[in-house]
C-alpha positions as CSV (number, residue, x, y, z in Angstrom):
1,X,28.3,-2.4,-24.4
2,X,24.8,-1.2,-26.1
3,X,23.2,-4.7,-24.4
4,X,24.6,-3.7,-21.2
5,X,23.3,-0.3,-20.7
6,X,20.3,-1.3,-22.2
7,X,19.9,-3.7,-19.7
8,X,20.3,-1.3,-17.3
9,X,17.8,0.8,-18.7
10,X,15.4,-1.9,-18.8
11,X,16.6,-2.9,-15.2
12,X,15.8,0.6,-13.8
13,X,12.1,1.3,-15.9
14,X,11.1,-2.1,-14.5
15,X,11.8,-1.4,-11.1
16,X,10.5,2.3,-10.9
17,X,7.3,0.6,-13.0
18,X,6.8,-2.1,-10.1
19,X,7.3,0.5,-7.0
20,X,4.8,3.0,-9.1
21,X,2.3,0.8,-8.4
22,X,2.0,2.2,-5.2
23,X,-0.4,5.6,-5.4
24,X,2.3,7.7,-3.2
25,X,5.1,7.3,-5.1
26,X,6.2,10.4,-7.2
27,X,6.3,8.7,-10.6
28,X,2.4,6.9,-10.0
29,X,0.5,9.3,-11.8
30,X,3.0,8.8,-15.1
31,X,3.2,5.1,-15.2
32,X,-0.3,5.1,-14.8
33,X,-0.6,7.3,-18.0
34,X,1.7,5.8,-20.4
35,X,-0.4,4.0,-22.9
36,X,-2.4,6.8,-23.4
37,X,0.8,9.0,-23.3
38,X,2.0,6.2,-25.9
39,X,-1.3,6.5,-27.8
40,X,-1.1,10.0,-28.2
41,X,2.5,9.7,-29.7
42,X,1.6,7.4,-32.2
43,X,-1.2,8.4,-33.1
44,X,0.7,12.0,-34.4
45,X,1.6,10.0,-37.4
46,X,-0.3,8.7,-40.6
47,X,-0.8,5.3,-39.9
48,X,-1.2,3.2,-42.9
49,X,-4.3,0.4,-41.7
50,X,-5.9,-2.0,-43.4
51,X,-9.2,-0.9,-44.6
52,X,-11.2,-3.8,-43.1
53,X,-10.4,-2.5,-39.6
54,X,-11.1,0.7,-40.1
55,X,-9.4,4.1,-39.3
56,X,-6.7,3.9,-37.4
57,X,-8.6,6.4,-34.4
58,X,-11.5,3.8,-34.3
59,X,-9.8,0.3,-34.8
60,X,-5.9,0.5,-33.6
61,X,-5.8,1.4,-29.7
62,X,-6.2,-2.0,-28.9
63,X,-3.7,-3.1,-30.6
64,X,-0.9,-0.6,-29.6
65,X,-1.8,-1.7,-26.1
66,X,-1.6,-5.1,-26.7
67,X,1.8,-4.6,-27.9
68,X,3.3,-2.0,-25.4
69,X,2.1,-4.7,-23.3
70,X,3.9,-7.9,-24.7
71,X,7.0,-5.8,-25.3
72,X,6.9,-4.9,-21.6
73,X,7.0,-8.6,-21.2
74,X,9.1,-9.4,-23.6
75,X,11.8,-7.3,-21.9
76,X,10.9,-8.9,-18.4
77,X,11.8,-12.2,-20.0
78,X,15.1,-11.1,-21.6
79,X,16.5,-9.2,-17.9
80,X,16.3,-12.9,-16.4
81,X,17.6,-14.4,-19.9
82,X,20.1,-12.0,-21.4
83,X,20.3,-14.3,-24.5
84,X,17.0,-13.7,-26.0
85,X,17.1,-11.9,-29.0
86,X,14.5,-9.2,-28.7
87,X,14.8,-8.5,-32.2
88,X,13.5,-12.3,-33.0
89,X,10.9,-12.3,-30.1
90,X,9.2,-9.1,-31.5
91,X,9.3,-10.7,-35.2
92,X,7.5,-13.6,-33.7
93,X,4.8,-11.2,-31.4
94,X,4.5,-9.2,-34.9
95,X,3.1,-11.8,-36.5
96,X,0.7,-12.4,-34.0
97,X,-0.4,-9.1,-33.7
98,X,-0.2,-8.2,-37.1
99,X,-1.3,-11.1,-39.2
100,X,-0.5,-12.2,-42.5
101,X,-2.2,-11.4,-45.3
102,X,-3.8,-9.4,-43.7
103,X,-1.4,-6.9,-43.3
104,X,1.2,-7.9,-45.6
105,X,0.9,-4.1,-47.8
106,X,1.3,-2.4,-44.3
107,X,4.4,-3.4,-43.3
């Protein structure tokens, strides 16, 4: 039941996403916002980063994008193949994103 409406969920942001790429519809102007909207969000809370990379204000906005960005995929791949486990596909893009050791103590 959760799966299904999620789907739907997923369905319907992915659509409005796609037809927002066009600068007259209504919703343009937010879609074309959202990762700094989703910056801003984030960045409300106190972060724990690795000191090597800096602050996370100087060092981390790439890397939220990177993974808005993949997750956006991610749920692209999983409306045409209900059976991926987006738990276990984000575990795997984690890694990636956030490497061992490197961030091990951050988790």
């Amino acid at each position: 039941m959760v799966l299904a409406y999620l789907g739907v969920s997923v369905s319907k942001f992915t659509v409005l996403s796609a037809e927002s790429l066009n600068p007259e519809h209504p919703l343009h102007d937010e879609f074309t916002a959202r990762m700094d909207d989703i910056w801003e969000n984030y960045s409300q809370y106190p972060w724990l980063v690795p000191p090597q990379l800096g602050s996370w204000k100087s060092s981390m906005r790439p890397v939220v994008r990177k993974a808005m960005e993949i997750m956006d995929g991610v749920q692209l791949w999983w409306l045409r193949k209900p059976e991926v486990d987006l738990c276990k596909e984000w575990a795997q893009m984690e890694n990636m994103l956030f490497p061992s050791p490197l961030w091990d103590a951050y988790r």
